[in-house]
GUKOLFI-952886 format. One record per residue: residue in one letter; x, y, z of N, C-alpha, C, O in turn. Coordinates in steps of 0.1 Angstrom, whole numbers, padded with zeros to 4 digits, always signed. Layout:
BEGIN
aXYZXYZXYZXYZ;...
END
This chain:
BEGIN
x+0387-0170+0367+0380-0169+0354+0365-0171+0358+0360-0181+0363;x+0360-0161+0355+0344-0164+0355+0334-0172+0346+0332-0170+0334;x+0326-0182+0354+0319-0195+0346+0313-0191+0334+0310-0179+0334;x+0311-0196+0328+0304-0191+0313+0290-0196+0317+0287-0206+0322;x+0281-0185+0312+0267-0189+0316+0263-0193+0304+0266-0188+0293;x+0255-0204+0306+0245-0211+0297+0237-0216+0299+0236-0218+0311;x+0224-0222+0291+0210-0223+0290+0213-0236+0288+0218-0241+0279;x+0207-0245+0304+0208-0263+0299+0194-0264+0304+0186-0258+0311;x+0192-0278+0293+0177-0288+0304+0184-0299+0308+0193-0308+0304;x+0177-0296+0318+0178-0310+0331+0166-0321+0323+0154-0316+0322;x+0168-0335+0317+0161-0347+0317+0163-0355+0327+0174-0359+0329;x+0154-0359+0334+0160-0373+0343+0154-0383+0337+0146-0385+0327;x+0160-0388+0342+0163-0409+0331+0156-0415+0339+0157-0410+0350;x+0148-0427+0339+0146-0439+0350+0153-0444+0352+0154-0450+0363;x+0163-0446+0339+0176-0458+0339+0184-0456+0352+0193-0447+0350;x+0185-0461+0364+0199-0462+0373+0196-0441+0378+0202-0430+0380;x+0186-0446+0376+0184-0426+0380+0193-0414+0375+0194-0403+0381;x+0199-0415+0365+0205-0411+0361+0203-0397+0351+0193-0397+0344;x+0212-0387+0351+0206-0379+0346+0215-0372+0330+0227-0375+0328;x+0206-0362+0318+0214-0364+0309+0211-0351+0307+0199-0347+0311;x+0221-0342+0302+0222-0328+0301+0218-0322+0287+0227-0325+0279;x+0211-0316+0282+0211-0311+0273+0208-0299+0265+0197-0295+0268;x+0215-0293+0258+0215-0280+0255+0202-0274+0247+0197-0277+0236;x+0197-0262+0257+0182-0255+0250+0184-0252+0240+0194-0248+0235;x+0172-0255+0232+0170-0252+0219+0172-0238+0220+0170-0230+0229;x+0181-0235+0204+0188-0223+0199+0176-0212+0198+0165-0217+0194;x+0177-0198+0200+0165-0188+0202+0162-0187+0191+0173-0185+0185;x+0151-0187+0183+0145-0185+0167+0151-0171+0162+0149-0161+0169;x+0156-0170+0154+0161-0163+0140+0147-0155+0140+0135-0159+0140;x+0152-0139+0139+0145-0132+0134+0136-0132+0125+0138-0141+0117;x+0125-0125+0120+0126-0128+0110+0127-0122+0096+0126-0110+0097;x+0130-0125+0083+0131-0120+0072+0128-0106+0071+0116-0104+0075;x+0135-0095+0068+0123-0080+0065+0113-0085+0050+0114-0092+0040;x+0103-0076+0056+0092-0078+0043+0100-0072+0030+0104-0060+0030;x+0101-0079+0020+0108-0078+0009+0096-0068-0001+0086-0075-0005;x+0097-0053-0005+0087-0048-0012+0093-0043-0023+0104-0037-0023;x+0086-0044-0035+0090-0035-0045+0077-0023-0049+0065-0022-0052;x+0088-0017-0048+0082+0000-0053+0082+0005-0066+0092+0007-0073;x+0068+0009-0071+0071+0005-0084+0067+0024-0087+0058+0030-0081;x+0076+0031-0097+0076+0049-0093+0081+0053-0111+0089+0048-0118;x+0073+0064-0112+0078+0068-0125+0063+0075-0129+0053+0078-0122;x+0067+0076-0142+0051+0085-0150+0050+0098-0152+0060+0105-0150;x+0040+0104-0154+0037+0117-0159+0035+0123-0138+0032+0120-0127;x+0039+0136-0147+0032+0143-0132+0037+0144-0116+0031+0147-0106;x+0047+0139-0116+0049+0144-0098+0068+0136-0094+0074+0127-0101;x+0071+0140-0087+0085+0142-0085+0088+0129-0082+0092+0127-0071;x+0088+0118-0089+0093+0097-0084+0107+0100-0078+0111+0094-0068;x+0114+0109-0085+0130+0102-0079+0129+0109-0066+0130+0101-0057;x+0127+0117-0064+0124+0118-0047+0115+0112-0038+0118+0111-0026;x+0103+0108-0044+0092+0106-0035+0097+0090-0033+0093+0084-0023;x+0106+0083-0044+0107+0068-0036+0116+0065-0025+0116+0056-0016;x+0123+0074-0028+0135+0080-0012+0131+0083+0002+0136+0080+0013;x+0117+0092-0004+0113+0094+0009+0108+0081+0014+0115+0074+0022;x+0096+0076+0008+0093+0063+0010+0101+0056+0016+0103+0056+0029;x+0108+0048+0006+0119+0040+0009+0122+0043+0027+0119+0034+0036;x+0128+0053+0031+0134+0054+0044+0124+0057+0054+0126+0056+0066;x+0110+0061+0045+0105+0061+0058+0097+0050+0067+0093+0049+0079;x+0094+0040+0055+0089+0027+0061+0101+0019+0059+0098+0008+0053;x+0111+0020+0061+0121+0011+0066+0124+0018+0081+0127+0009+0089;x+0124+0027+0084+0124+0027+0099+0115+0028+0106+0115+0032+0117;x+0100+0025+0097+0090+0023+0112+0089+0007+0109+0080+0003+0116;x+0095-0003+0103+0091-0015+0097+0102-0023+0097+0113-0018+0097;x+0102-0037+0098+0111-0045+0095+0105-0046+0077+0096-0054+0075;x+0109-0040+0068+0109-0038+0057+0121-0032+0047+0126-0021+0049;x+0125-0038+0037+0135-0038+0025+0128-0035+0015+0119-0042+0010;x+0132-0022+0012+0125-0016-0004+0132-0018-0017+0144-0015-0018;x+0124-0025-0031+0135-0022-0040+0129-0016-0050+0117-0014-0050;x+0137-0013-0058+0129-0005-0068+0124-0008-0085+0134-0011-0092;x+0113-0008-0088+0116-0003-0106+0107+0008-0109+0095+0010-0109;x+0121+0017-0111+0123+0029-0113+0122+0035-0128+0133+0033-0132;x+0115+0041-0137+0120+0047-0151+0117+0062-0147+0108+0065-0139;x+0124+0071-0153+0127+0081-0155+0117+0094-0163+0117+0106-0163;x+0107+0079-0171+0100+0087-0181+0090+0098-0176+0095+0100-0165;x+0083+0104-0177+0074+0112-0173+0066+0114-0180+0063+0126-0180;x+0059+0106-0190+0051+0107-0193+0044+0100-0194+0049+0089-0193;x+0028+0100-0198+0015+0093-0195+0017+0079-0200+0012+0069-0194;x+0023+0077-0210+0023+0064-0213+0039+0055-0208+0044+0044-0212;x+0044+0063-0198+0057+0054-0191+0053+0041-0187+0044+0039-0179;x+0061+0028-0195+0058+0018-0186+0070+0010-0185+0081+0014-0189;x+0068-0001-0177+0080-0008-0170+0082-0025-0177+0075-0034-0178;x+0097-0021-0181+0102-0035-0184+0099-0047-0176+0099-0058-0181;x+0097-0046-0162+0098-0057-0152+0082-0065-0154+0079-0076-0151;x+0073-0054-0158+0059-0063-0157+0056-0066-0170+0044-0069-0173;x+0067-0067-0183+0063-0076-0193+0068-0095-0191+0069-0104-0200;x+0070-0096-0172+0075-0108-0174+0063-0118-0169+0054-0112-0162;x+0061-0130-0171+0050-0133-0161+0051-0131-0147+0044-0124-0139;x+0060-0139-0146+0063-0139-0129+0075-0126-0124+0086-0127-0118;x+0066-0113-0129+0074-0103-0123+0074-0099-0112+0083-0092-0107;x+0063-0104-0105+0062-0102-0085+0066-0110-0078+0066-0108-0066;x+0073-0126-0086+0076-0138-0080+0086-0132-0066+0096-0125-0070;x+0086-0134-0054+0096-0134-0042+0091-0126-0038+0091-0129-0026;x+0082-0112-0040+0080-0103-0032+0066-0103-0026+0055-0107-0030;x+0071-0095-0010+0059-0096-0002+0044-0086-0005+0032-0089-0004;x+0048-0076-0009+0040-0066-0010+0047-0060-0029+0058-0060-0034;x+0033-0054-0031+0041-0042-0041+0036-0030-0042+0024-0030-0041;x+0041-0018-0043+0035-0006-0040+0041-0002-0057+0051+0000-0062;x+0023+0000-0061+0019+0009-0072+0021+0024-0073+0013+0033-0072;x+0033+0026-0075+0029+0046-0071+0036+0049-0088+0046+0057-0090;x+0031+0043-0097+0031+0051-0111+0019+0058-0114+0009+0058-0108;x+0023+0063-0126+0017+0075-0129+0010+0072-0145+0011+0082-0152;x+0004+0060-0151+0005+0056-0163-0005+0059-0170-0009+0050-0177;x-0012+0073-0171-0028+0068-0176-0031+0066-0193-0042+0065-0198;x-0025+0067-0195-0020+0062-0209-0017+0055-0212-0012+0057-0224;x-0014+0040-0206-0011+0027-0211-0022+0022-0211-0029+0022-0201;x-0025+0015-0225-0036+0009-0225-0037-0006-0226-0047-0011-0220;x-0027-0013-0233-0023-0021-0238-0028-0036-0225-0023-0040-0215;x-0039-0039-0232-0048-0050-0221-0040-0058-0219-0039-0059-0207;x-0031-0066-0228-0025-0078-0222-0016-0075-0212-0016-0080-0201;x-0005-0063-0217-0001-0056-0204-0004-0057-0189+0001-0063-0179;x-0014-0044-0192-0022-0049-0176-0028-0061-0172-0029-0064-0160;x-0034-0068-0182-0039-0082-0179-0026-0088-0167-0027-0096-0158;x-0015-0083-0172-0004-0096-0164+0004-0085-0151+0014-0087-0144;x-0003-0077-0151+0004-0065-0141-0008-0075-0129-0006-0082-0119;x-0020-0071-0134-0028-0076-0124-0027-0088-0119-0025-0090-0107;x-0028-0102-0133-0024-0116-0127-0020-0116-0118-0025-0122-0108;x-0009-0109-0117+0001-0113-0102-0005-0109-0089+0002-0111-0080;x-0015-0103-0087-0024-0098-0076-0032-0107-0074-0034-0114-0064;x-0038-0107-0084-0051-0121-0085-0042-0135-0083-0048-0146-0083;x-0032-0136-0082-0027-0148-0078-0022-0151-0065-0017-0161-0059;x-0026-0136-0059-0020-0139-0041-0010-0125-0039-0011-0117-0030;x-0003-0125-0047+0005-0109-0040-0001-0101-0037-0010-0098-0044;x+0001-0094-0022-0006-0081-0021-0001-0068-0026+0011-0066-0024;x-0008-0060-0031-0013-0047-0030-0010-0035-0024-0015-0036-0013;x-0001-0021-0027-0002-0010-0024-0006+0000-0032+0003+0001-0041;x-0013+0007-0033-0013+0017-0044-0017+0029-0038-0026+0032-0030;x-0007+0038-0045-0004+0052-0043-0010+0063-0051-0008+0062-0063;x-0016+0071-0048-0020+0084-0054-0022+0081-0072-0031+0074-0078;x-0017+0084-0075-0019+0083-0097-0017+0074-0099-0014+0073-0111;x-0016+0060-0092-0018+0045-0094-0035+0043-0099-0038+0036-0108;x-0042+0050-0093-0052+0049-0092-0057+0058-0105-0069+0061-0104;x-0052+0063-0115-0057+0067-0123-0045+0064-0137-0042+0070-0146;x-0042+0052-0133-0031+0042-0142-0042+0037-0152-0054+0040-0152;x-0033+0028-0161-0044+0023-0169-0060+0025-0172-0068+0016-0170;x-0063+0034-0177-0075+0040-0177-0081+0040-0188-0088+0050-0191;x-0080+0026-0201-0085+0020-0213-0099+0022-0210-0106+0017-0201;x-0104+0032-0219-0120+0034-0221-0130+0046-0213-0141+0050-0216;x-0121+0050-0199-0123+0059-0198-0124+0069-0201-0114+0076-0204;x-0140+0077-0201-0144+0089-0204-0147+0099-0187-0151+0095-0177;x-0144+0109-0190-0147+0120-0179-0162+0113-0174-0171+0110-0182;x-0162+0113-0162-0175+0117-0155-0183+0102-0159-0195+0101-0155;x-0178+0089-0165-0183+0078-0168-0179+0067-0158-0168+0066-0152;x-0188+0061-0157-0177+0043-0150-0176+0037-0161-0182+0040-0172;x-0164+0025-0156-0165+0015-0166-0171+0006-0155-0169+0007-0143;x-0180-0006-0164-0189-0019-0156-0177-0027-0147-0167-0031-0152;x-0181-0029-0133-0169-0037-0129-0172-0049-0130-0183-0053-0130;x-0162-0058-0132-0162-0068-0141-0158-0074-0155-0158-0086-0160;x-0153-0059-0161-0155-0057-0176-0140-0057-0180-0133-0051-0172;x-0135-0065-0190-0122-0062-0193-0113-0047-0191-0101-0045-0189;x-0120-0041-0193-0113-0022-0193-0114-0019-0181-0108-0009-0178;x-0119-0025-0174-0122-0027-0155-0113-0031-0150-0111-0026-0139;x-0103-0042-0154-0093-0050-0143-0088-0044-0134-0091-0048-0123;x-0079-0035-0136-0072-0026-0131-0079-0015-0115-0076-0011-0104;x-0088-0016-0123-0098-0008-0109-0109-0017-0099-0115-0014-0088;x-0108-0029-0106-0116-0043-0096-0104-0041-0090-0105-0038-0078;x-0092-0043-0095-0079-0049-0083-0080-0037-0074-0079-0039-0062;x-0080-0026-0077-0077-0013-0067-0093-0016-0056-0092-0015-0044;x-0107-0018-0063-0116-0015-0051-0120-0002-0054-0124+0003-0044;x-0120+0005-0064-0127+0020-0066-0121+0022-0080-0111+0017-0086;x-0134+0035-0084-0128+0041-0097-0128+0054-0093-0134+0061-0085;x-0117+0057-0105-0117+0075-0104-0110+0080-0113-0098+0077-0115;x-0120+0089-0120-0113+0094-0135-0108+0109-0137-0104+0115-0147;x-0111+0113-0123-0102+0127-0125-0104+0137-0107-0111+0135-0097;x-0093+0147-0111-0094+0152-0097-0092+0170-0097-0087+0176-0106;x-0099+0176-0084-0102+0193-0090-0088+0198-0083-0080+0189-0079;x-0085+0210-0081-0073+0220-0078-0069+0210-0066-0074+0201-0060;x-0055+0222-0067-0047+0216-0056-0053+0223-0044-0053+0235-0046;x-0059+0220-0032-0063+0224-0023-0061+0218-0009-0053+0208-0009;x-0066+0221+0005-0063+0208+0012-0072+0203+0015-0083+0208+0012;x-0071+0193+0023-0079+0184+0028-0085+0179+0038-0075+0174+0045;x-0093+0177+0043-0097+0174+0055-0104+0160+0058-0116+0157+0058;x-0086+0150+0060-0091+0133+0061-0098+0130+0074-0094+0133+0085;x-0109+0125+0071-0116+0123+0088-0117+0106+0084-0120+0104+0072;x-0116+0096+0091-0114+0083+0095-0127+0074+0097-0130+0071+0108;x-0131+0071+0090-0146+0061+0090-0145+0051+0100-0154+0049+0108;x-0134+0044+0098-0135+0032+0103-0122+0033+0112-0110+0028+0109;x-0125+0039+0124-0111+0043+0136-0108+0024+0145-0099+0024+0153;x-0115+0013+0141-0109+0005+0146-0106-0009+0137-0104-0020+0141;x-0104-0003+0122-0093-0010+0118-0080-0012+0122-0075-0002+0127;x-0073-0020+0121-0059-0024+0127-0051-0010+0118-0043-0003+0124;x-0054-0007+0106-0051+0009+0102-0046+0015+0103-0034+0017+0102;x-0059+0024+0108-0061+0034+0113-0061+0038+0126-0059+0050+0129;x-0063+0028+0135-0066+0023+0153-0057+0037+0158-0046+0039+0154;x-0063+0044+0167-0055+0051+0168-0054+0065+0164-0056+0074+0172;x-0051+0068+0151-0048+0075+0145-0057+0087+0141-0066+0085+0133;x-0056+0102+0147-0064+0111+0144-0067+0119+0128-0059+0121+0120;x-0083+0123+0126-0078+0133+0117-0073+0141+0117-0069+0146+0128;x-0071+0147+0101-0057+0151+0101-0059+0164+0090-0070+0163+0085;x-0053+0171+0088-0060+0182+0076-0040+0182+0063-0028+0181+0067;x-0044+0182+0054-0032+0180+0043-0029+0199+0040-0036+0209+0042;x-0019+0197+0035-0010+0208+0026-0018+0207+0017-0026+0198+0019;x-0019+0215+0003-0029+0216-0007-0027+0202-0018-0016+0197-0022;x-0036+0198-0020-0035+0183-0024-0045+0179-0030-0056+0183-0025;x-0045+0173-0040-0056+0170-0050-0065+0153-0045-0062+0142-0041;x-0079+0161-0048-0089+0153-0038-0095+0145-0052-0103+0152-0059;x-0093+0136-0056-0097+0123-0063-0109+0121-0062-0112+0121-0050;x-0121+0116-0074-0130+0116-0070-0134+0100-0072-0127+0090-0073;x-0147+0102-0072-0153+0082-0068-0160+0086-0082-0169+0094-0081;x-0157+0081-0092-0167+0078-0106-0178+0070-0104-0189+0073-0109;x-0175+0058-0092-0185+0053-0088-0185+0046-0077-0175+0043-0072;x-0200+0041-0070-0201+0041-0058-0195+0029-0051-0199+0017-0050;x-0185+0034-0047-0174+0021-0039-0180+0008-0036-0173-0002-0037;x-0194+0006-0032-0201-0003-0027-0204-0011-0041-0209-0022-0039;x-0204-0008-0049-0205-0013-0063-0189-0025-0064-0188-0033-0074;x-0179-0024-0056-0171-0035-0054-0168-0041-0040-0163-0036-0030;x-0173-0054-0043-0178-0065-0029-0163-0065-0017-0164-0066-0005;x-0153-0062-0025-0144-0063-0014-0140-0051-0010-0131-0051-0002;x-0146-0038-0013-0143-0025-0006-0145-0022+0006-0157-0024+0010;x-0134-0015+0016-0139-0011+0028-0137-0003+0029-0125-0001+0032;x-0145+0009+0029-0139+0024+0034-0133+0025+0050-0137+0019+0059;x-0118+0038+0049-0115+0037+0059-0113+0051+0063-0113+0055+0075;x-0112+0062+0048-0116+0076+0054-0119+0081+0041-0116+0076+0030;x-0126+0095+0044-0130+0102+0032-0119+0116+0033-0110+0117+0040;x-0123+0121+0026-0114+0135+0022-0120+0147+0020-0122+0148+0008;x-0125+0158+0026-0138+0168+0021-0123+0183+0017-0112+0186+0022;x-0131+0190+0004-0120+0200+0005-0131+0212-0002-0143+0209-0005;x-0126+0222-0001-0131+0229-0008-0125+0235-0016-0113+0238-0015;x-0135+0238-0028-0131+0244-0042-0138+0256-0047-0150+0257-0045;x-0130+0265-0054-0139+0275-0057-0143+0273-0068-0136+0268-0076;x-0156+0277-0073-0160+0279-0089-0155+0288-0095-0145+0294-0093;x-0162+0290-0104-0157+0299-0119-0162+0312-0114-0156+0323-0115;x-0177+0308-0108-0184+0324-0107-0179+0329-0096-0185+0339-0092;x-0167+0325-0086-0163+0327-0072-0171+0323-0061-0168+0328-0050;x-0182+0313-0062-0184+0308-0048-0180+0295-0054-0177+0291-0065;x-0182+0288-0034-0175+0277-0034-0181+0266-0029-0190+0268-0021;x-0177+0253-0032-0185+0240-0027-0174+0232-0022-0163+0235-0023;x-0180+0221-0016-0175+0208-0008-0177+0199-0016-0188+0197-0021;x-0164+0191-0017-0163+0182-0023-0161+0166-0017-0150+0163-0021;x-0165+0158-0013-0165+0147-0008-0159+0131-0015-0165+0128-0025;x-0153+0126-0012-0145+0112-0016-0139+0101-0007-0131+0103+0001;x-0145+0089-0009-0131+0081-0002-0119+0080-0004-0117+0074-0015;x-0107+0082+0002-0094+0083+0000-0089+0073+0007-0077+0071+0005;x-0093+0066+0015-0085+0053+0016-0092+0046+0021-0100+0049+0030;x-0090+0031+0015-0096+0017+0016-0090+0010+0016-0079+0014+0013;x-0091-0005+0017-0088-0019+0017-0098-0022+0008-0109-0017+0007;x-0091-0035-0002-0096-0043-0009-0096-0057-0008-0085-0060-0005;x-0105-0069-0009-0098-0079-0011-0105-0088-0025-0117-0091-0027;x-0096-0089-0032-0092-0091-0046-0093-0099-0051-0083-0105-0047;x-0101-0108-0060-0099-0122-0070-0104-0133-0059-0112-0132-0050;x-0096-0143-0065-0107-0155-0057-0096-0158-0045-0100-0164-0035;x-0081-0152-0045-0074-0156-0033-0080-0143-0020-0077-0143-0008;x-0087-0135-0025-0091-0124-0014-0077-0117-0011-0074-0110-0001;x-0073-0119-0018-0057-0109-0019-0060-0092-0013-0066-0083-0017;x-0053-0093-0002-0051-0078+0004-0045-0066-0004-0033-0067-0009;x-0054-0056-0006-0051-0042-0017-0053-0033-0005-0063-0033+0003;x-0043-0025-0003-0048-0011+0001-0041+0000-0006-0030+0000-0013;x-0052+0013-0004-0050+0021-0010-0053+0033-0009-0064+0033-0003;x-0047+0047-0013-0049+0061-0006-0042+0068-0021-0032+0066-0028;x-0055+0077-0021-0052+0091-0036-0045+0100-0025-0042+0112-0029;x-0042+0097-0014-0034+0111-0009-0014+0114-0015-0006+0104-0012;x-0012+0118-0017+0005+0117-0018+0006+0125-0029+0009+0118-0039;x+0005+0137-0033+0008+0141-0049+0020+0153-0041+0026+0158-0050;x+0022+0156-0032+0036+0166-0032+0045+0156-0023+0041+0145-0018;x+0055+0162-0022+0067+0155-0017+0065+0162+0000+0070+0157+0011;x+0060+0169+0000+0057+0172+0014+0049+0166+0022+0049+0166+0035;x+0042+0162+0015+0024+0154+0021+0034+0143+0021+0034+0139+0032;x+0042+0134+0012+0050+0119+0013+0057+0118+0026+0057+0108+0034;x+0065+0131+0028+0072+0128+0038+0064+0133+0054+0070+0133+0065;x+0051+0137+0052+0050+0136+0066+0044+0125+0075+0037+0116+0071;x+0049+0127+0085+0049+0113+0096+0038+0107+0092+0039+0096+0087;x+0024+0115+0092+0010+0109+0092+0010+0103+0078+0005+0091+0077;x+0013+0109+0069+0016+0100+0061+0020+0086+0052+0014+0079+0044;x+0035+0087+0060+0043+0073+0064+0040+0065+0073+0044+0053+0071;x+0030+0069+0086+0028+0059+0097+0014+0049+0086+0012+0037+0085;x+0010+0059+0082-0004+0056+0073+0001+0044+0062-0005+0033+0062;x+0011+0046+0054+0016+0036+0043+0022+0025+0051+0017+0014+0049;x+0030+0026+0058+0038+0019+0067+0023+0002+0067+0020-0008+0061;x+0019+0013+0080+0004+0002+0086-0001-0008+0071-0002-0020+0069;x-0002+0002+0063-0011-0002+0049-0005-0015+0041-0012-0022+0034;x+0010-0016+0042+0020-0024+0037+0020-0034+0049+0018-0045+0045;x+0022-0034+0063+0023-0047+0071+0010-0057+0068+0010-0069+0067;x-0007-0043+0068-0013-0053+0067-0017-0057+0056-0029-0062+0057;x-0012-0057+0043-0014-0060+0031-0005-0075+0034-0009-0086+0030;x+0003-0075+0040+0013-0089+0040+0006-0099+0052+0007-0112+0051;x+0002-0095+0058-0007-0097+0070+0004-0096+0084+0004-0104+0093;x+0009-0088+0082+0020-0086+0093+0014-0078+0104+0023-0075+0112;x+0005-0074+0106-0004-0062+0113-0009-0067+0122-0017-0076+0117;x-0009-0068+0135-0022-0070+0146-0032-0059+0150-0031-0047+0150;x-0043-0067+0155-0053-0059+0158-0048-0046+0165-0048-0041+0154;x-0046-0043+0169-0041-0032+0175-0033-0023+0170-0029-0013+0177;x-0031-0025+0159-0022-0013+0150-0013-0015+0150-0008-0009+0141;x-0003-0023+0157+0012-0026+0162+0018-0036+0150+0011-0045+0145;x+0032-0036+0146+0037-0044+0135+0034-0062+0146+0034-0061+0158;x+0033-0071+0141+0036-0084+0146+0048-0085+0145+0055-0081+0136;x+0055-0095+0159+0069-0098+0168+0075-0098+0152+0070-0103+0142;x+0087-0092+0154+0097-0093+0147+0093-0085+0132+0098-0089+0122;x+0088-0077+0132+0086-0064+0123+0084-0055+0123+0082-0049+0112;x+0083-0047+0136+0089-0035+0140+0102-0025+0137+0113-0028+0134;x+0099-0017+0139+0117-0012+0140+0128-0017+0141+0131-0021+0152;x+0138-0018+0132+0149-0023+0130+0155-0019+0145+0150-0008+0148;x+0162-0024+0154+0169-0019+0165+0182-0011+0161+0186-0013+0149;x+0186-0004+0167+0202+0002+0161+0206+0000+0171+0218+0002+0173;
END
């Protein structure tokens, strides 16, 4: 029979020189996958697929568990049972905003969607998240940041009150050595709607740009112009400096599921949790599930 191998420490004793055996401390436990909820529904674009794609595709670049609240509604004023509670984010590491609500107005509502951000959860928001709650918004106006009809877009780190044809896009990378982006080239989209800046990002203290989006559009009279925006940034939020990231890119199911895409949200979620090192790489023990 062959010895059973095991992991001892050798202590020596002063006592009578004697020696006492003892078994290595046990190898540390993995750890937990980042617990996220995904929050999907609203007017305008395909949820019951696009949280599937999601869902599986940052669970296999990620030590990450997705769950969902899901409604079915599709329309502008869809909202969700789970954030009429206070502590509707209580347990979870991250939450990814990808509704579609711009028609809920209802302040105290949002007032307690946000709380839970301003209290330390971090932040994802997806494409028509970013034109969610949009109480007082007029075309082509800001609202003052700061201002009650504001909360919603202080926590995101930009405003933006509307977007031109579907066209594509051409993301070029501002800031190539964020833990991010590190790495990662531009990239040109399938036709996709380019969100604009109501106002100037720098007008909120915790914004970081991390790429813009240029597309072109045709006019009425048949020529054409370049359109320019930031489409993805980091925020940090309230007095805990709470991590928000965020990207208007994602409106087809094709643009969700590609890699550049996913590698993009993926990163955006470890380092909203602070799971990210400098280097772009998930930190030990949140990587790729092994099979």
């Amino acid at each position: 029979m062959k010895p059973r191998l095991f992991a001892i420490a050798l202590v020596s004793l002063a006592l009578g020189g004697g020696m006492l055996l003892k078994s290595a401390a046990a190898p540390a436990e993995a750890p937990k996958p980042l617990r996220v909820l995904l929050v999907t529904g609203g007017c305008c674009h395909d949820y019951a697929k696009q949280r599937l794609i999601l869902a599986e595709g940052l669970g296999s670049r990620a030590n990450i568990e997705v769950e969902f609240a899901h409604t079915d509604d599709k329309k502008t004023t869809a909202a969700f049972p789970i954030y009429n509670n206070a502590d509707w984010a209580k347990g979870y590491d991250v939450v990814i905003h990808d509704e579609c609500s711009a028609d809920v107005m209802d302040q105290p509502y949002v007032n307690n969607i946000v709380n839970a951000h301003k209290d330390g959860v971090p932040a994802v928001n997806l494409h028509c998240a970013m034109h969610s709650y949009r109480k007082g918004f007029k075309v082509g106006e800001p609202i003052a940041p700061g201002s009650e009809q504001a909360i919603w877009f202080d926590m995101l780190g930009l405003q933006s009150n509307r977007h031109g044809p579907q066209e594509p896009i051409d993301i070029s990378y501002t800031d190539k050595e964020h833990p991010i982006t590190k790495g990662f080239e531009n990239w040109t989209t399938i036709k996709e709607e380019l969100y604009n800046n109501v106002q100037d990002p720098k007008n909120f203290p915790g914004h970081h740009s991390l790429a813009t989006g240029k597309q072109l559009v045709k006019n009425k009279d048949g020529t054409t112009k370049e359109e320019q925006s930031v489409i993805i940034w980091t925020n940090n939020y309230g007095p805990k400096k709470t991590r928000i990231f965020s990207t208007t890119i994602g409106h087809n199911n094709d643009t969700v599921g590609d890699a550049r895409y996913l590698d993009l949200v993926t990163r955006g979620v470890l380092w909203a949790a602070g799971k990210l090192g400098d280097d772009g790489k998930p930190a030990p023990g949140y990587g790729p599930k092994s099979k």
